[in-house]
C-alpha positions as CSV (number, residue, x, y, z in Angstrom):
1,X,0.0,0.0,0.0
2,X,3.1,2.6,0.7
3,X,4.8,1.7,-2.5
4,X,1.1,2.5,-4.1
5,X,1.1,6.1,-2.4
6,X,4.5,6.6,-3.4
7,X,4.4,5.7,-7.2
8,X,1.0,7.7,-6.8
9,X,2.5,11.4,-5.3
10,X,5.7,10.6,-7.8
11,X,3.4,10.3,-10.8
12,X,1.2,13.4,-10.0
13,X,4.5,15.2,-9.2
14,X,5.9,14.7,-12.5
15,X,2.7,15.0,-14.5
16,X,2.6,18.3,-12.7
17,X,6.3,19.5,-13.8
18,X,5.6,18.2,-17.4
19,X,2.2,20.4,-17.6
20,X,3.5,23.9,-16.1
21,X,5.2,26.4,-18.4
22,X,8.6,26.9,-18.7
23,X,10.6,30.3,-17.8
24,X,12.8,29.8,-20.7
25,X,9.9,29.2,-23.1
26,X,9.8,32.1,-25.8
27,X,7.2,34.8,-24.7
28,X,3.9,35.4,-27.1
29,X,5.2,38.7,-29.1
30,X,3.1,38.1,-31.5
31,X,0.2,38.0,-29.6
32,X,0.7,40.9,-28.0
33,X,-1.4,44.3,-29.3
34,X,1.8,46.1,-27.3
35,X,5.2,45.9,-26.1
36,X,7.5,47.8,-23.9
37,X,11.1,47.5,-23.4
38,X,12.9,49.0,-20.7
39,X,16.7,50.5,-21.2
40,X,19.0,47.5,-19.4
41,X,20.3,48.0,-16.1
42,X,24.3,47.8,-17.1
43,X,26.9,48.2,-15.0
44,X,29.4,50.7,-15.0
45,X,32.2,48.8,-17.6
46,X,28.8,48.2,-19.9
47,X,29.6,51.6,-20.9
48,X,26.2,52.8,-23.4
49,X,25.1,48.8,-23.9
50,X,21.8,49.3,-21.3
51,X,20.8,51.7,-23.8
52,X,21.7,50.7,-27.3
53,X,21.0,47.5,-26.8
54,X,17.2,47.6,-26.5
55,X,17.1,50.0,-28.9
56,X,18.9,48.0,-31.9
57,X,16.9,45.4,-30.3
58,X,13.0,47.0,-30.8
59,X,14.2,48.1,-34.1
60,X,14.2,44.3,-35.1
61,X,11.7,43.3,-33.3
62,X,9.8,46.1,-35.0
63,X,10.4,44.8,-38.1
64,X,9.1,41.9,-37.9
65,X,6.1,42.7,-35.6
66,X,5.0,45.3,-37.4
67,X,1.5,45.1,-35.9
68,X,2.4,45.6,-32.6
69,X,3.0,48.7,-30.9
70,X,6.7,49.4,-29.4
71,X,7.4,51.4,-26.6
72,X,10.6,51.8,-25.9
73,X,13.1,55.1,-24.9
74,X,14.3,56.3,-27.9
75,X,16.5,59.4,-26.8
76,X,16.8,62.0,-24.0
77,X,13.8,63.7,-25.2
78,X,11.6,60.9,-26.0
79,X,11.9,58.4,-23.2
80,X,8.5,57.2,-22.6
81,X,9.8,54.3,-20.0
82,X,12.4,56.2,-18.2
83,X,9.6,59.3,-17.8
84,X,6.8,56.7,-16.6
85,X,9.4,55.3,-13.8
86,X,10.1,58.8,-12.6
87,X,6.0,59.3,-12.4
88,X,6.4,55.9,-9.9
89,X,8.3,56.6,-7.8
90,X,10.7,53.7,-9.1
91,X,13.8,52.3,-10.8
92,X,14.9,49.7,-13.0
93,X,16.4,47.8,-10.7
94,X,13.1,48.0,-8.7
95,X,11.1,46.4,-11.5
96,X,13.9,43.5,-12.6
97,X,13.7,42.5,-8.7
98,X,9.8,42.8,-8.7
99,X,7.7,41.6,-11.2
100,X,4.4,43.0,-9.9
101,X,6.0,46.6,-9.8
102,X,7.2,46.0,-13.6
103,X,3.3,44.9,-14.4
104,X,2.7,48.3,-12.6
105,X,5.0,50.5,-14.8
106,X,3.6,48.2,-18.2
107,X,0.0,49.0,-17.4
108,X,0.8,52.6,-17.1
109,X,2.7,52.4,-20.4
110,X,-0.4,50.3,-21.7
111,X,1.4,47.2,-23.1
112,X,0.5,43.7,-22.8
113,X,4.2,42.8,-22.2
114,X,7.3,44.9,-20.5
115,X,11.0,42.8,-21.5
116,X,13.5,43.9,-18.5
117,X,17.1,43.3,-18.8
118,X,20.4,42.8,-17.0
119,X,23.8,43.2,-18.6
120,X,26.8,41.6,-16.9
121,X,30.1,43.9,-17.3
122,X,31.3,42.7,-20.6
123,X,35.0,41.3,-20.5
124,X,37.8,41.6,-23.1
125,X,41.1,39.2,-24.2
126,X,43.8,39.2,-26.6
127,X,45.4,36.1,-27.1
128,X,49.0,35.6,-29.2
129,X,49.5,32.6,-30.9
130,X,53.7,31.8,-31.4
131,X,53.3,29.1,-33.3
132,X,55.0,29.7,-36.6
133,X,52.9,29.5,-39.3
134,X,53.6,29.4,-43.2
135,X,51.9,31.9,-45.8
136,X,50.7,29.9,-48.9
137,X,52.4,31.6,-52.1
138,X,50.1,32.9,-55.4
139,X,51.5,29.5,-57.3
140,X,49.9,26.7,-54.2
141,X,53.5,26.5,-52.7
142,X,54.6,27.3,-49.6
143,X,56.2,31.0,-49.5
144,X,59.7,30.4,-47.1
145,X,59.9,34.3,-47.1
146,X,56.2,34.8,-45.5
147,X,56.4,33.0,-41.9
148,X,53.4,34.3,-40.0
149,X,51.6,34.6,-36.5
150,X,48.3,34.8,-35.6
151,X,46.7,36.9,-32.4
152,X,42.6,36.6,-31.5
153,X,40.5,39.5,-29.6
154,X,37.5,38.7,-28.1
155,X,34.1,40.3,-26.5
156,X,31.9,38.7,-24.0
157,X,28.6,39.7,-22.6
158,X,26.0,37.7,-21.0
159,X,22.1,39.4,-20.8
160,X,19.9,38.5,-18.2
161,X,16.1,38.9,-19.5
162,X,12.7,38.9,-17.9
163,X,9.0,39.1,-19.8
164,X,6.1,40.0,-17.6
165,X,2.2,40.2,-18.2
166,X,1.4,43.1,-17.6
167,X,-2.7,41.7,-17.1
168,X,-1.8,38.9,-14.7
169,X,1.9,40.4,-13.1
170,X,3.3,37.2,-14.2
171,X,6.6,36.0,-14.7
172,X,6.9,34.5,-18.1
173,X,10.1,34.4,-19.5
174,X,13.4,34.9,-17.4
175,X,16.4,33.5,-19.3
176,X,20.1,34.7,-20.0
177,X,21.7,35.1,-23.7
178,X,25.4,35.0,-23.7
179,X,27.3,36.7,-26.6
180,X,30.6,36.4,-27.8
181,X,32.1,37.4,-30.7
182,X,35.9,37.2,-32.1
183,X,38.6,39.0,-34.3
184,X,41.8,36.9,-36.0
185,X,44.9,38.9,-37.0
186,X,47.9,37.3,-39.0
187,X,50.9,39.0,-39.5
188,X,54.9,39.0,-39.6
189,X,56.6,38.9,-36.6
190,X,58.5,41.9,-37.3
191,X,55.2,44.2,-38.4
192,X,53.3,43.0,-35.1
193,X,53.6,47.3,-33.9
194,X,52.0,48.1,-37.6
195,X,48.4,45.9,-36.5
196,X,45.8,48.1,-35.9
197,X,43.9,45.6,-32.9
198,X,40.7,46.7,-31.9
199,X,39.8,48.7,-28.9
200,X,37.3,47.9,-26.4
201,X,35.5,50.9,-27.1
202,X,34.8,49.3,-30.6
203,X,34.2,46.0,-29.6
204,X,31.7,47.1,-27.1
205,X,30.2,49.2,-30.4
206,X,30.1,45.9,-32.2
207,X,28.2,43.9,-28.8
208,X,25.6,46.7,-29.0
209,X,24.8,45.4,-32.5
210,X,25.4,41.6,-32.2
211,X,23.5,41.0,-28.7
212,X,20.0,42.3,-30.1
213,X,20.4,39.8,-32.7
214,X,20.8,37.1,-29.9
215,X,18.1,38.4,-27.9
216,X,16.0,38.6,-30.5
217,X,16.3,35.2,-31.8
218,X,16.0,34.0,-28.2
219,X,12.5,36.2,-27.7
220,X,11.0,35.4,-31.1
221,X,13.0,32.4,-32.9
222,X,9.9,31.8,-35.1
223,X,10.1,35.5,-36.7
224,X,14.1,36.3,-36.3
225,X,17.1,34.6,-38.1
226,X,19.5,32.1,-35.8
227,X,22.7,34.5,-34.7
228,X,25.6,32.2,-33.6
229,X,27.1,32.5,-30.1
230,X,31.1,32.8,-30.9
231,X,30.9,34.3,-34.3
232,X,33.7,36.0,-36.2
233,X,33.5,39.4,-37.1
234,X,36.9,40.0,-38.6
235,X,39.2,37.8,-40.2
236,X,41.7,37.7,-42.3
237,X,41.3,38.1,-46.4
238,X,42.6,36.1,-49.4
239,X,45.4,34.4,-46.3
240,X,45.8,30.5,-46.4
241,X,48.4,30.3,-43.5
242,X,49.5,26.4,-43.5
243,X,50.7,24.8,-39.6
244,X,52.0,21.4,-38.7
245,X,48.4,20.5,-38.1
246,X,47.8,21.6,-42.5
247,X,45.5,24.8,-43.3
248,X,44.6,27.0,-40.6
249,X,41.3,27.9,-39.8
250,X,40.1,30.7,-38.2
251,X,37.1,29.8,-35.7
């Protein structure tokens, strides 16, 4: 009779967990007769990303939801979220932490939806490679006068999101998207002084226009194309570089 009872709660258990809704489930956008999206709370090496990020990221989502109506801070003068805050009494941070209060702050706004996000302080690397590498000549042989290294730079950022009703106050998406993207230099030893790297100030530029891409995918995958975690955004051109290991690639 106790194993009954047992296999009995274990069953119910599990046909409960199988039956509720998943926090990482994409959100209805296109259900939705209006959407809000809040600047990101960022932190203080996130530079401009809380605010160009949802900003690239509405105007995708725009795009392709062109039925739905967008509110979203555009500029200084026309911040329609940041202004309806100030009316409250409140903060982002007070809405991430509190989904009622964000419901609050969307029903003001009149949306169905309010997306809330959280950027992590985005880190940096440069990475030399000394392994020698050979520079394929015009003709398919190897040139003996082009020996060449290779150095990688690299962006990471990692966005925390939340969806909220704004009719019921609940919770309905709350998931993080991770971004990375990557840079490849080749070069002579000699001329390593002459590479113009990139700076972090330009990377971060190229995070504010990668991430909405991931986000957006991750809030509407039906609607937005598949953006790559890891993806290269500079390479180098017309360079076979040839190692013990045979043609190099540059992933």
């Amino acid at each position: 009779m106790y194993a009954l009872r047992f296999f009995l709660v274990l069953f119910i258990f599990v046909l409960m967990v199988g039956c509720g809704s998943s926090l990482n489930t994409p959100p209805p956008l296109d259900q939705a007769a209006g959407v809000a999206i809040t600047p990101f709370i960022a932190g203080e090496k996130a530079g401009t990303l809380g605010k160009w990020v949802p900003i690239n990221l509405t105007t995708r989502l725009e795009l392709a939801l062109k039925d739905t109506q967008w509110v979203y801070d555009q500029s200084e003068k026309v911040d329609p979220v940041a202004s309806k805050l100030g009316e409250l009494g409140l903060t982002l941070n007070d809405i991430f932490a509190d989904p009622a209060l964000a419901a609050k702050v969307g029903q003001a706004l009149k949306v169905d939806l309010i997306i809330i996000g959280k950027l992590d302080n985005p880190k940096f690397t440069h990475k030399d490679f000394n392994t020698f590498l050979k520079r394929m000549g015009r003709q398919g042989g190897i040139s003996g006068t082009s020996t060449m290294v290779r150095a990688r730079q690299s962006a990471l950022v990692k966005a925390h999101l939340k969806v909220i009703d704004t009719k019921t106050g609940e919770l309905i998406f709350d998931d993080s998207v991770l971004d990375y993207i990557k840079y490849w230099f080749a070069f002579q030893v000699e001329n390593r002084n002459m590479v113009r790297f990139k700076t972090e100030e330009e990377m971060m530029a190229d995070l504010g226009n990668h991430l909405p891409r991931r986000i957006a995918y991750a809030l509407y995958p039906t609607g937005m194309p598949i953006v790559k975690e890891g993806e290269v955004l500079l390479k180098p051109e017309n360079i076979i570089l040839i190692g013990t290991g045979g043609e190099v690639a540059w992933d």
